[in-house]
N, C-alpha and C positions, 0 to 999 in steps of 0.2 A: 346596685352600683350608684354610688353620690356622683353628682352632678359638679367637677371641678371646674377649675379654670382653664387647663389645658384641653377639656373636654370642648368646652366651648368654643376656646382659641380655634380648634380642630375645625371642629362646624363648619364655623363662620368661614376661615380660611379657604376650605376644602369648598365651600358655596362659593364666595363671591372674590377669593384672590385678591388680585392689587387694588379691587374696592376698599380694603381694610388696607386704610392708612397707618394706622399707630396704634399697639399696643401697650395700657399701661394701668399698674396696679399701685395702688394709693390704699392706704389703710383697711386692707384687708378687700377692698372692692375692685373687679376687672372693670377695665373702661379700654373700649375701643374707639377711636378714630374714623370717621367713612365718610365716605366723596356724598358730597351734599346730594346730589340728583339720586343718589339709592338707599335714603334712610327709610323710607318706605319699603322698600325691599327688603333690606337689611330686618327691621321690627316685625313685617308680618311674617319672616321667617323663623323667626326667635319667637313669636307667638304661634305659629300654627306647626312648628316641629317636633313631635310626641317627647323625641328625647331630649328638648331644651326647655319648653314649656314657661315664657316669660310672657303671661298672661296679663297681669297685672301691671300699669302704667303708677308708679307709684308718685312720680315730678315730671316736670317738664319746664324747663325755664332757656332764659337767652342769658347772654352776655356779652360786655361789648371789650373786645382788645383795641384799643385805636390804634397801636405800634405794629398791627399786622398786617402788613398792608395787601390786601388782597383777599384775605379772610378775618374780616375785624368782629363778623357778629357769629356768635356761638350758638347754636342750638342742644339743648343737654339734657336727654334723657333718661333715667332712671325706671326699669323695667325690674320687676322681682317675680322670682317661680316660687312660687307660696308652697308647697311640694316639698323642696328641698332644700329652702328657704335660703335660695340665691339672689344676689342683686346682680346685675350692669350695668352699667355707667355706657350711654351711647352718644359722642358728639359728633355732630357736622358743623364746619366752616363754611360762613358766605360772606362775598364781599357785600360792604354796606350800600355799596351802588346799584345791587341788583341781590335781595335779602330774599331770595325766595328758597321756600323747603315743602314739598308735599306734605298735607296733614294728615294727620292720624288718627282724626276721628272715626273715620268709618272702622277702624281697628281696636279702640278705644274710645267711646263716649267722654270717659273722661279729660278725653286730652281736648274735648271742645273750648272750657273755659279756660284752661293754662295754654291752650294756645292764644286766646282771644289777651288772655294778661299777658302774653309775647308782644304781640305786636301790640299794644296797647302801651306797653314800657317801654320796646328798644325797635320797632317796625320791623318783627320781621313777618313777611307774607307767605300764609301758608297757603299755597294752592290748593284747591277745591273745599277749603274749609265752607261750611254751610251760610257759616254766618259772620264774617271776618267783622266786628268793630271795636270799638271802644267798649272796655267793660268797666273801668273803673276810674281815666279819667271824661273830660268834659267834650264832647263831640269837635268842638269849636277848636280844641290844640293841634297844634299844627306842627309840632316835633314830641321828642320822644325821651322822655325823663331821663329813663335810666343809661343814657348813652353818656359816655363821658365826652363831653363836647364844651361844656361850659366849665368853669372855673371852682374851686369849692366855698369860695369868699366872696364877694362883691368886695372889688377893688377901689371901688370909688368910695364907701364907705368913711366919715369923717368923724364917727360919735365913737368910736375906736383909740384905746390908747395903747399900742403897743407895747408898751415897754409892762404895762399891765400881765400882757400875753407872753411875756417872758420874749419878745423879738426885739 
C-alpha cells in the first residue's frame, strides 16, 4: 500500500487533533499547519512511525509575514520518505516578540546548520539547539536581514533619476 496524502492526513489527525491547524496541498505536495509548541512532536512522529517513515530532513527555513500579527515568523519544514518517495511541507507560526520553536537536531543532524541559518536571517530561537549563533553573518549584527522591516531602496538616495526608472 502507497503512502498517500489522506493516509497521512489520517495519522497526523488521529495523533494530535486540533494541534493540526491547517491543511493544504500546493503543487502536488501536502503541508500542514501545527501549533508552534508541538513541532517537535508533530516531526519525531512522522520520523519514528513505521507506516509514515519521514526520515529525512530535506529544508528547513523561516519567513517573515509582517501583516500577521501574532504569527509573523514562519518556520518551514520539508521532510521526505525516501521509501515511497513522499514529501511534507510542515509549518509553524510565532510571533516575532517571542520566536521560539524546539529544535530538531537531536532528530536530525541536519537541521543543526539550517537552523543556525534561521536564526542567523530572521531570529528565530530554537530551544535546546546545541549551538545557537551566527553562521553566516558577522557576530557584531544586531538584527536580522531577512525580516522585512526595512525599505527595498534607500529613500534618501540623490544620484538617482527617476524618470530613468520609468517613475
Amino acid at each position: 500500500m502507497s503512502l498517500s496524502h489522506e493516509i497521512i492526513k489520517e495519522k497526523l489527525n488521529s495523533q494530535f487533533g486540533e494541534k493540526i491547524l491547517h491543511w493544504e496541498e500546493s503543487y502536488g505536495m501536502l503541508a500542514a499547519t501545527v501549533q508552534h509548541d508541538h513541532n517537535l512532536k508533530v516531526l519525531t512522529f512522522l520520523n519514528d512511525e513505521p507506516s509514515l517513515g519521514f526520515q529525512f530532513l530535506t529544508d528547513l527555513t523561516g519567513v517573515h509575514y509582517p501583516d500577521r500579527k501574532g504569527e509573523e515568523l514562519a518556520v518551514v519544514y520539508h521532510v521526505h520518505n525516501l521509501k515511497e518517495n513522499v514529501r511534507l511541507r510542515l509549518k509553524v507560526f510565532v510571533p516575532i516578540e517571542k520566536p521560539d520553536v524546539y529544535t530538531a537536531t537531536g532528530l536530525f543532524s541536519g537541521a543543526n546548520w539550517m537552523e543556525r541559518e534561521t536564526y542567523d536571517f530572521y531570529g528565530v530561537n530554537f530551544i535546546g539547539h546545541p549551538d545557537l549563533r551566527r553562521v553566516l553573518n558577522v557576530d557584531e549584527m544586531d538584527y536580522f536581514p531577512l525580516r522585512k522591516e526595512y525599505p527595498l531602496e534607500d529613500q534618501t538616495r540623490i544620484d538617482k533619476d527617476d524618470e530613468m526608472f520609468g517613475r
